[in-house]
C-alpha positions in Angstrom: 24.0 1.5 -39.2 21.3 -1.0 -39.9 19.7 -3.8 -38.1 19.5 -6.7 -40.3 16.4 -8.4 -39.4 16.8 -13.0 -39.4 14.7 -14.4 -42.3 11.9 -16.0 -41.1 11.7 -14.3 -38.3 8.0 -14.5 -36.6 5.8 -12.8 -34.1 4.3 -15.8 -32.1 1.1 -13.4 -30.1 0.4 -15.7 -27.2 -3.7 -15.8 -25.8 -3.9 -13.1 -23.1 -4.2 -15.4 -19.7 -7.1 -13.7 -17.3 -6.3 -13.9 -14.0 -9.6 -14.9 -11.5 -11.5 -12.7 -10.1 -11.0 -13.0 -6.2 -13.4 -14.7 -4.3 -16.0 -12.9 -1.9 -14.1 -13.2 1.1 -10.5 -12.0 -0.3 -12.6 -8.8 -1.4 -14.1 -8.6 2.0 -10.7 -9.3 3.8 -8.5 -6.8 0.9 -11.5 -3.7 2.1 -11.2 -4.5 5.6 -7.1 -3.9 5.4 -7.9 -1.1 3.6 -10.1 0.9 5.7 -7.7 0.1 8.9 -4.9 1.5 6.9 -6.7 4.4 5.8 -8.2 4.9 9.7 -4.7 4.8 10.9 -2.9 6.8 8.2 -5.6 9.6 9.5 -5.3 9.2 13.2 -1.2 9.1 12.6 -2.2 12.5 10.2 -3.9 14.1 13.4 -1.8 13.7 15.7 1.5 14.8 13.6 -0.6 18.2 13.1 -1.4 17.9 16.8 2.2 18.4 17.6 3.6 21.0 15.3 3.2 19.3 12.1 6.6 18.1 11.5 7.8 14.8 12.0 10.9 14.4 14.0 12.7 10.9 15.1 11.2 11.6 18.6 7.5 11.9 17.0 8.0 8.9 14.6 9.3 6.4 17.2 5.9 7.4 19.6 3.8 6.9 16.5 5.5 3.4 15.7 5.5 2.2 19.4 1.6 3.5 19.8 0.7 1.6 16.3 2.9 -2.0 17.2 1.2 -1.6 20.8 -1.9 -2.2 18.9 -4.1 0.2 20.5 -4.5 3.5 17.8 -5.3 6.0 20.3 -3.2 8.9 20.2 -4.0 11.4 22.7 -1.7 13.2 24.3 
């Protein structure tokens, strides 16, 4: 079977668009998120291990109620 290709037919490349570079305080704001998420993915890491390093529906509600409470302080 063959693909007939229209006569005429063009490519039409369209200029790449570049997005802008995010301003000072969007960088400062995006690392900020960052490093919170990555401090609370560790303490959340910790304290799993702390308590027999599997994740049960017990576990994971504690962990979610701790985290929404806003406080990040998981000791037992």
């Amino acid at each position: 079977m063959a693909i007939a290709r229209p006569l005429g037919f063009q490519v039409i490349a369209l200029p790449s668009v570049q997005e802008p570079k995010p301003g000072l305080l969007r960088r400062l704001f995006d690392s900020l998120l960052e490093s919170r998420e990555q401090h609370a993915q560790k303490t959340v890491d910790a304290y799993v291990a702390r308590n027999g390093s599997r994740l049960t529906d017990s576990l994971e509600r504690e962990i979610g109620e701790r985290l929404l409470d806003g406080g990040v302080k998981f000791r037992p």
